[in-house]
N, C-alpha and C positions, 0 to 999 in steps of 0.2 A: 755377540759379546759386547757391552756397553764398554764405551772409551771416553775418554775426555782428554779437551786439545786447551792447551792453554798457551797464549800468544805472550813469549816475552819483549823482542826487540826485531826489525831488519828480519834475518834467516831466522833467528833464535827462537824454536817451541819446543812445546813441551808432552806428550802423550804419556798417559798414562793410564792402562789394561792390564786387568788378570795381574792386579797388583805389583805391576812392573808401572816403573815411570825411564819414560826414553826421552832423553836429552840431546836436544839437535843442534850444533852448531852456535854455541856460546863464542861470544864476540869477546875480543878483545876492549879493554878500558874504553877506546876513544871513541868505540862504536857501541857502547853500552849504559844507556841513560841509570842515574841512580836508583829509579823507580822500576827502571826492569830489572835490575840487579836483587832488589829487593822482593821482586816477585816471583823470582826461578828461586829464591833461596827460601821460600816459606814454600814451594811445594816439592825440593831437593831433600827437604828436615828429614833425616830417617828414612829414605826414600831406598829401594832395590832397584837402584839405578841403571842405567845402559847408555853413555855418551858418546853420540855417533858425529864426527867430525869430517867433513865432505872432505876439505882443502886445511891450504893453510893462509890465504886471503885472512887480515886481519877482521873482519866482518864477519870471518866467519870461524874466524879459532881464538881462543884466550890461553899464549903461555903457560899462562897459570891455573891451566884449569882442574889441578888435584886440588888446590887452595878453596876457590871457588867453590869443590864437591865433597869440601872436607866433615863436613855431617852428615853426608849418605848412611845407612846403613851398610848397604854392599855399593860396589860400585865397579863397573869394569868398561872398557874401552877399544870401539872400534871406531880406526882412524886410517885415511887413504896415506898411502905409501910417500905420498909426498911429506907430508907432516910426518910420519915418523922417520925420514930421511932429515928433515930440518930441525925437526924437535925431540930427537929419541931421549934428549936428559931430560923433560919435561912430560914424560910418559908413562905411566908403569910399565915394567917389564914384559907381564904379560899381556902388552893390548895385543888386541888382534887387529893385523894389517893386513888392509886389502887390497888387492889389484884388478881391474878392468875382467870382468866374468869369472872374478870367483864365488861362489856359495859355500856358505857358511853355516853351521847349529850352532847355536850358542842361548844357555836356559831355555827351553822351548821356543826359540826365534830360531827363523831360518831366513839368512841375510845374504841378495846378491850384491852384487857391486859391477854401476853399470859405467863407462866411459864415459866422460865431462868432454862438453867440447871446448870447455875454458880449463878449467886445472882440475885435478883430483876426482872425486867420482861424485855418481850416484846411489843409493839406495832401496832397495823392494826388499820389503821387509814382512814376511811371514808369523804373525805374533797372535796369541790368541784367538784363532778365528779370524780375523782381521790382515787384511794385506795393506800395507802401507810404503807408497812413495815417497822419497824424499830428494828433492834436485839438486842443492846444493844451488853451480851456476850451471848445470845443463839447463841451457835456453836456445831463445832462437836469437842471439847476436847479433843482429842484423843492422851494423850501428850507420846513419848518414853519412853518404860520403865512403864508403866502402867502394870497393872495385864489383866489376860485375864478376868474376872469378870469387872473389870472397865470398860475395853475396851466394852464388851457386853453392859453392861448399858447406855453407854456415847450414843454409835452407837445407842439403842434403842428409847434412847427420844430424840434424835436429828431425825429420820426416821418421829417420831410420830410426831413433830413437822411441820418438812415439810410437812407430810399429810396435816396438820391442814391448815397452810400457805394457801398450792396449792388448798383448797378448791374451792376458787373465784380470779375469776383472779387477780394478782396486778399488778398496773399500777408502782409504784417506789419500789424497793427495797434497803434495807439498810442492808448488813451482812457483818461480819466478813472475812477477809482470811487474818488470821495472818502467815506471813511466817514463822514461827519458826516450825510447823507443816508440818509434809510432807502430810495433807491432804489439807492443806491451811484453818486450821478450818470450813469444809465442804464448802467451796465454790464453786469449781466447780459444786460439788453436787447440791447447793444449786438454779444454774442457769438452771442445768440441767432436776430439777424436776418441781421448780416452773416456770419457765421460766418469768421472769418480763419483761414488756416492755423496762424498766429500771434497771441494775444493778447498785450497787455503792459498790463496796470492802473498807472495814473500818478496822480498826486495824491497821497498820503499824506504827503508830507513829512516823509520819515527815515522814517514810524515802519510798516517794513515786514510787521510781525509781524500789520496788520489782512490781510496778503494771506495768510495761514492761516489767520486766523477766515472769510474769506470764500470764498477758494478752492472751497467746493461750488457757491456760487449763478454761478459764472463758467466751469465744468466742462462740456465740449460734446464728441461722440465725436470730431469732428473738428477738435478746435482744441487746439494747446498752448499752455498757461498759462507764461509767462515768470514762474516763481514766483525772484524774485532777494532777496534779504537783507541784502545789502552794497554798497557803493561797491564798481563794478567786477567786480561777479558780470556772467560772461558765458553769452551761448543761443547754440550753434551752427545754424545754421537750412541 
């Protein structure tokens, strides 16, 4: 099944399959350049929508995100239990909230939700043919200056993680490599184990040009690198 990925902001993309578009992790104002804002809303227009919200990290939720989605055609809402414990008047009624290994149907998707070892969850998402992760901030934490206990813990549920992931194959992948990190918040790792057909490095916020300085260490015979540059650069997959 052909998909298309389109890079709006930081976490924020956009997938779109078998005439569904899934909405990942719209940022709040302060983390959302005008030009991205303008480019999730011209492929939102009339859209049968699905907006999957990890947390509620401003980076990675927008309040106002019925406003935001208010030209969808249809439009419905899975969101981790934190956000709708913080934001349930900012919700519709019926989203569906998720907690750490539940599975879900929802329009021919079938959606786990995997424990974050920072806040809120993760995503494997069963859609058209197509299996697709999505991280949120499940990474590898590993930040300088950590304790060596930390550091063991961090390393341990990040490993267990990836197990879980590489179980079945994924067809798109969605993780972290925040440069601030000299591990790239396990991304090499993360291609190296799971190996996706598709990678897509998230976290840099805007500043896309760290995905050219890194791009050798995320390079795998079998995987494309979603190297995007701009609001609304698209991967044909």
């Amino acid at each position: 099944m052909p998909a298309r990925l389109v890079y709006i902001h930081h976490d924020c993309f956009i997938v779109e399959a078998d005439g569904k578009t899934l909405l990942f992790d719209y940022p709040a104002p302060s983390y959302l350049p005008e030009a991205a804002a303008a480019a999730a809303a011209s492929h939102l227009d009339g859209a049968n929508l699905t907006v999957f919200i990890s947390h509620s990290h401003d980076d990675h939720f927008n309040p106002d995100i019925l406003n935001a989605t208010r030209r969808t055609a249809t439009r419905r809402f899975v969101a981790s239990d934190d956000v709708a414990d913080l934001y349930a008047d900012r919700l519709p009624a019926d989203t569906l909230v998720m907690e750490p290994d539940m599975v879900k149907d929802v329009d021919r998707m079938r959606i786990e939700a995997l424990e974050s070892n920072d806040m809120g969850l993760a995503y494997l998402i069963d859609v058209a043919g197509l299996r697709v992760y999505f991280g949120g901030d499940l990474a590898l934490w590993d930040w300088p200056g950590q304790s060596p206990a930390a550091r063991r813990a961090v390393g341990m549920s990040w490993r267990l993680a990836l197990k879980r992931i590489a179980a079945k194959p994924v067809d798109i992948a969605f993780s972290n490599m925040d440069p601030r990190l000299p591990s790239l918040s396990g991304a090499p790792q993360f291609v190296g184990t799971v190996r996706p057909r598709v990678f897509v490095p998230m976290h840099v916020n805007g500043k896309t040009h760290y995905l050219d300085r890194f791009a050798p260490q995320l390079t795998h015979p079998d995987v494309t690198l979603f190297h995007y540059a701009n609001a609304g650069d698209v991967l044909e997959v």
